[in-house]
C-alpha positions in Angstrom: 19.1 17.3 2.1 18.5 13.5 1.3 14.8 14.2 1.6 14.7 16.7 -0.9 16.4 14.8 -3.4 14.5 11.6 -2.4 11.6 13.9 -3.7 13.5 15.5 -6.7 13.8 11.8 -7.5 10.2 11.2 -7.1 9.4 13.6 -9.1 11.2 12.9 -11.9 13.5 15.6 -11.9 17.1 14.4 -11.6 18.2 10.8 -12.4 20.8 9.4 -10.6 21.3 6.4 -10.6 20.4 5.7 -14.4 22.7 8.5 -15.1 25.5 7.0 -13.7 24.7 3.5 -15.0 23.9 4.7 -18.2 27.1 4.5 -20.8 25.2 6.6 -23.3 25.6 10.3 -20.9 24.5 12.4 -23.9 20.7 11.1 -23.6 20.4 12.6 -20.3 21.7 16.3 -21.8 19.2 18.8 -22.6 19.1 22.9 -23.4 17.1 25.2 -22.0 16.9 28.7 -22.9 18.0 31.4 -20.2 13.6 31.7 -19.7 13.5 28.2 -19.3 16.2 28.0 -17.0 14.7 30.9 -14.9 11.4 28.7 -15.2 13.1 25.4 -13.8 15.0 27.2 -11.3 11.5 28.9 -9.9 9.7 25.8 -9.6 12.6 23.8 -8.4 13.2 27.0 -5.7 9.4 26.6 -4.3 9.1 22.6 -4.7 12.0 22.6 -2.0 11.3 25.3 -0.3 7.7 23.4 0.0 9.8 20.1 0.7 11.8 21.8 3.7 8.7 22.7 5.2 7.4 19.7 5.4 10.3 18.1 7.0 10.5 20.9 9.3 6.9 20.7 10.4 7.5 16.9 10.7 10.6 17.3 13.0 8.4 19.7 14.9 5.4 16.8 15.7 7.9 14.0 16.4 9.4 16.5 19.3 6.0 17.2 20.5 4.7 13.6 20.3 8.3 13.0 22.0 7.0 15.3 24.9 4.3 13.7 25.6 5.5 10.2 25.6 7.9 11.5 28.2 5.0 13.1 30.5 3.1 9.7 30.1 6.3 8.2 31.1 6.9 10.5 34.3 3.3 10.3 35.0 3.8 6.3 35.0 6.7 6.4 37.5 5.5 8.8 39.2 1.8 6.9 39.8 4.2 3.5 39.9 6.4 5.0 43.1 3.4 5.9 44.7 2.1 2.4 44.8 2.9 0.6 47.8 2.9 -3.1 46.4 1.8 -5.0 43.2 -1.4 -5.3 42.4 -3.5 -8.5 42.1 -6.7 -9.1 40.2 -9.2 -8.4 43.3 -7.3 -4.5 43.7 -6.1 -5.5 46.7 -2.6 -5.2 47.3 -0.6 -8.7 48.2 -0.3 -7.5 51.9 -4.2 -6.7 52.0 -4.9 -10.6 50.6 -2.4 -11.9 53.6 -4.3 -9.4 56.4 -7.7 -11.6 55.5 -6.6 -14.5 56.5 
């Protein structure tokens, strides 16, 4: 819910912290008639519901770019415990360079 008012915020819609700072409360109070209440409440309803999507579809990449970090990851160890010893700047592996000699 922190995102959504972060972007309630951003908006311009609710004012917190110069609310509670303020020592003059009655300059934030306003009337609205019962259309203009339905009115607010509408857009408010869709800005959040458009809001929670967002974060929704967000949480849904970050798992799937989690995934495939984690099969880059398994592909790594798997490719790195299929090695059979480091390897130096010619390819060959350090037992290969000592065979040559």
């Amino acid at each position: 819910m922190n995102y959504c008012v972060k972007a309630l915020l951003d908006q311009g819609w609710i004012k917190v912290t110069n609310f509670t700072n303020s020592s003059n409360k009655r300059a934030y109070a306003y009337l609205l008639t019962a259309s203009g209440i339905d009115a607010k409440a509408r857009i408010t309803a869709r800005f959040l519901k458009r809001k929670i999507d967002e974060y929704e579809a967000l949480k849904q990449e970050i798992a799937c770019l989690k995934a495939e970090v984690g099969a880059v990851q398994a592909d790594f160890t798997e490719l790195n415990q299929q090695r059979v010893g480091p390897i130096g700047l010619t390819g060959m592996s350090a037992d290969q360079r000592h065979d040559d000699r």
